[in-house]
N, C-alpha and C positions, 0 to 999 in steps of 0.2 A: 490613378495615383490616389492614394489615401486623404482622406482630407485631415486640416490639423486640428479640427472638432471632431469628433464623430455626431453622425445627426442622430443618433439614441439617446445622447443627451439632449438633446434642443428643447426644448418645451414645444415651438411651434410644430417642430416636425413631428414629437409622438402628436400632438393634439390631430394633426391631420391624418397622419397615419392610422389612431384609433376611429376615427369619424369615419374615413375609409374603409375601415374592415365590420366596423358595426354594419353600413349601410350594404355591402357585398352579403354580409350573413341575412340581413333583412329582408333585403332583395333575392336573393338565391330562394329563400322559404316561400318562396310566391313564386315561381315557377313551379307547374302543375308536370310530373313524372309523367312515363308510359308505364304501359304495363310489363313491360319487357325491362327495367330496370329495378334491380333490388334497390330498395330503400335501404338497408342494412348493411351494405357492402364495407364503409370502413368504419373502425371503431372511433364511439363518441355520438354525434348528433344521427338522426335519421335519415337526414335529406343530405344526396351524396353531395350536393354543390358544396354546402355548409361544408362537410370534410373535405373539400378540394380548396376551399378558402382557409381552412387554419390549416393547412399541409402549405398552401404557397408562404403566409405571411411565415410560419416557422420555420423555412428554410430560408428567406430573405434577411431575415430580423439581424443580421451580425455585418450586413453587406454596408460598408465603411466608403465605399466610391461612390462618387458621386455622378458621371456616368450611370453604373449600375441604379441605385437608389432614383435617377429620376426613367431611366426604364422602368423600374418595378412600379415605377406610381402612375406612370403614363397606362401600363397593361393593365392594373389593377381600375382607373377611370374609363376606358377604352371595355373594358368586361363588365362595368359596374351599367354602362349604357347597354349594353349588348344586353344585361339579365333586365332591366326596365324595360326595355322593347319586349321581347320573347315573353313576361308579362302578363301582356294585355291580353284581354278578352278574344277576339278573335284571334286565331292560331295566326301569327305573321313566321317570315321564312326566319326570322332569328332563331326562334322557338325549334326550328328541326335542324338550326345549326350545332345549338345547343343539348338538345337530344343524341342526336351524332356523333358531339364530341363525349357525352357520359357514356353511350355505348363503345365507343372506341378504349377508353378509358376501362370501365366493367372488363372489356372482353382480356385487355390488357393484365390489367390485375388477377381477373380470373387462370389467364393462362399461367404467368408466377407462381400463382399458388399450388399450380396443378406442378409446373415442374420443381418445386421448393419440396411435395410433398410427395413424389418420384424417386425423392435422393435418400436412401436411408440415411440416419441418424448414424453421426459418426458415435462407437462408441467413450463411455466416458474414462480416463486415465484411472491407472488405479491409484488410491493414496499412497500419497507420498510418506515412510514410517519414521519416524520424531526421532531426531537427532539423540535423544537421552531417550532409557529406560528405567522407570522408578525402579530399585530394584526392594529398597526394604524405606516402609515407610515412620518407623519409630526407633531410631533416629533416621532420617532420610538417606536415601544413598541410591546414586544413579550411575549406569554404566551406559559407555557409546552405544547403539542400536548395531550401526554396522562395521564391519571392518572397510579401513582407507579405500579408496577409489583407486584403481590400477592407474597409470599414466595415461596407459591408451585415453581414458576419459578426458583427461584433458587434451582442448583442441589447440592451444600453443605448445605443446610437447612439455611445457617445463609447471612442475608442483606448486600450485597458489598456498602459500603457509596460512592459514586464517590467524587476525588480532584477536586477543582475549579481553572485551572492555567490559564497563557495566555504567550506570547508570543509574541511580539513587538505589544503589543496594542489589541491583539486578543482572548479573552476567550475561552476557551475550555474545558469539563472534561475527565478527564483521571482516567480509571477504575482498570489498570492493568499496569505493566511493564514486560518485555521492550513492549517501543511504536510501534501501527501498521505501518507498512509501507506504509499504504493508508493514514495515519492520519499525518504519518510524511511527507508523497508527499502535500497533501494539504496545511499546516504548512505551507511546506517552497515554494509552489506557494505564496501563501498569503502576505510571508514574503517578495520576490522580488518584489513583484507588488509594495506592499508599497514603500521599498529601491527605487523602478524606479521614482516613483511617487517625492517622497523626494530629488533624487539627481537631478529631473529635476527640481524642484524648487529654491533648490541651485543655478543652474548650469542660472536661467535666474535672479536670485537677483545678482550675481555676476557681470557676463557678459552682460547679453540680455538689460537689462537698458539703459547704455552707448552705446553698439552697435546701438538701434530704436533710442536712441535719434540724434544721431550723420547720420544715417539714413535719418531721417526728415527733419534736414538742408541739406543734400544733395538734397533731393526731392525738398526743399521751393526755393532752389536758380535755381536747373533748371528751375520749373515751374514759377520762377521771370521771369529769360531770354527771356523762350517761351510766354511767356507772358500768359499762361495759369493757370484758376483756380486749387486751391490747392484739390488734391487726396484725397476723404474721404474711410473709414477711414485710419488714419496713421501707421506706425508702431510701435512707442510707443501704439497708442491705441489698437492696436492687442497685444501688448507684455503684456498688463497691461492685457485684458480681458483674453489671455492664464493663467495668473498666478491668476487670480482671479479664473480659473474654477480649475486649479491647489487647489488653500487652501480650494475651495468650498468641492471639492470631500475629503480632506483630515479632513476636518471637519466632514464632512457626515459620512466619515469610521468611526471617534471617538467616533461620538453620536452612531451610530450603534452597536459598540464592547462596548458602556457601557450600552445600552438597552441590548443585550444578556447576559452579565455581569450578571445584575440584574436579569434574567428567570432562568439564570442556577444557579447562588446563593439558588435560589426560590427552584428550585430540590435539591440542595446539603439540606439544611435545610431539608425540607419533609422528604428524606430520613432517616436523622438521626433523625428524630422524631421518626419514623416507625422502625427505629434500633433500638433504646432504646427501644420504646413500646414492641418489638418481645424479645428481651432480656428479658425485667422484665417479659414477660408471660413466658419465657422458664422456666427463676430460679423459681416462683414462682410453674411452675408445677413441674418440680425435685424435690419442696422441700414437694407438697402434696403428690407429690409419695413416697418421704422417710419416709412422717410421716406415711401414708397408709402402709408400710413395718412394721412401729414400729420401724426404727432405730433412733437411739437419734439424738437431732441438735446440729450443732457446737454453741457456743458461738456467732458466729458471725450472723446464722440465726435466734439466736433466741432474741438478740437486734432485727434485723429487722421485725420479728413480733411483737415485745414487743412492736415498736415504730409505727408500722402500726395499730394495732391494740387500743392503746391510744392515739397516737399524740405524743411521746415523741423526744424531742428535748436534746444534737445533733444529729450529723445527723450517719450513719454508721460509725463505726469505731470508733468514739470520745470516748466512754465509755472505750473501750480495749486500746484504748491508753493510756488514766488516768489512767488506773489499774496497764497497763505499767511505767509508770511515777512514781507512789508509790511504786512500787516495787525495784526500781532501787531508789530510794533519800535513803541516808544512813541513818541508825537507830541512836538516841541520846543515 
């Protein structure tokens, strides 16, 4: 069972926890290798104990029970004696426990490797090709990439219509909820570049004006003094051409986000053409299946053949609700 601290918070607990894994890393480095064990085997420190001590603690580190948590401390004290014995100067039997258990390990990871490097490499998908194509870029204008998705792709038989939303200026369709986490990192990239862009605009119609122009008399009276020609260009004319490329580019985004606007509208439409259409052929086959059965039609399918099959005018439903309607006015 969980406990209702986690001991990651505790202060006590990390303090003993770190004292514990310094002293296993300490101790592990003073253990003397054979020659038959690479030193090199996993990435990070040399000595493979050292990488078998921050591979234990890092898979432990989120274990919230408290059971678990005093196992791990108990192995981790219980190894910490085992590597102080193995140690000492003359070879005692810890020492070939310990040897033993790194060649059983070695031999383990080596065989992985061998079969990890056995399996060829799946290859990689091809790109996926972007929903719009630029098609003319002054004025901007983008057309779909591909034509609709047959139904077959879809795995519930029936047409997803995508929403056409946006987002500080930004068009997008959104198929599903909740939103992807890739779709909502680009969003809000999108979103700050703008806000940057905007609040430096602000930031030189307020200030940067008054600053180049106040600037430039400073510049015109030095260069009175020295008696040397005036500096081209000024700082006003720097501040005005920064802010002209400033509304250039904020313009350019706008025309942009309403050329996409317009492609992706272009798919919302098609689609729901294609939904309707896949619709009226579904009802329309249900309903030759049910006359193929020989069961009777409701009222309501058989206005719609009544009126498909003459032209009659209104349109579904209008009939059954008159009938409704008479039914319902009170009798004289």
């Amino acid at each position: 069972m969980p406990l209702p601290v986690k001991p990651a918070r505790d202060a006590r607990h990390r303090l003993a926890c770190f004292a514990l894994y310094r002293a296993l890393l300490r101790q592990g480095r003073r253990v003397p290798l054979a020659d038959d064990i690479a030193p090199g085997l996993f990435p990070g420190p040399a000595h493979p104990i050292q990488a078998l001590v921050r591979k234990a603690f890092r898979r432990n580190r989120r274990i919230d029970s408290q059971r678990l948590v005093v196992s791990a401390l108990q192995n981790g004290y219980r190894f910490l004696s085992l590597l102080h014995t193995a140690a000492q100067t003359p070879p005692p039997p810890a020492r070939n426990e310990v040897l033993s258990f790194l060649r059983e390990n070695q031999a383990r990871v080596l065989a992985a490797r061998a079969r990890a490097a056995a399996v060829p490499p799946k290859p990689a998908p091809p790109p996926k090709p972007p929903i719009l194509t630029l098609v003319s870029e002054n004025p901007p204008v983008y057309k779909p990439t591909n034509p609709p998705r047959p139904l077959s792709d879809f795995k519930s038989g029936v047409r997803r219509v995508p929403t056409l939303t946006e987002t500080m200026n930004f068009p997008f369709l959104r198929l599903n909820k909740p939103q992807s986490p890739i779709l909502s990192r680009a969003l809000r990239h999108r979103r700050d570049t703008r806000e940057n862009v905007l609040i430096e605009v602000k930031r030189l119609r307020d200030h940067g004006y008054e600053e180049a122009k106040q600037e430039d008399q400073w510049e015109a009276l030095v260069q009175k003094m020295l008696g040397a020609p005036e500096e081209k260009p000024t700082y006003l004319q720097c501040f005005k051409g920064a802010l002209w490329e400033a509304q250039k580019w904020l313009n350019a985004d706008y025309m942009d986000s309403l050329a996409r606007g317009r492609a992706l509208w272009e798919i919302v439409e098609r689609e729901k053409a294609l939904a309707k259409k896949e619709k009226d052929a579904a009802k329309r086959k249900a309903r030759e299946e049910r006359k193929a059965r020989g069961e009777p039609l409701s009222l309501e399918a058989f206005e719609r053949n009544l009126r498909e099959k003459m032209g009659m005018w209104p349109p579904v439903g209008s009939i059954r609700r008159e009938k409704l309607a008479e039914r319902k006015e009170p009798k004289e």
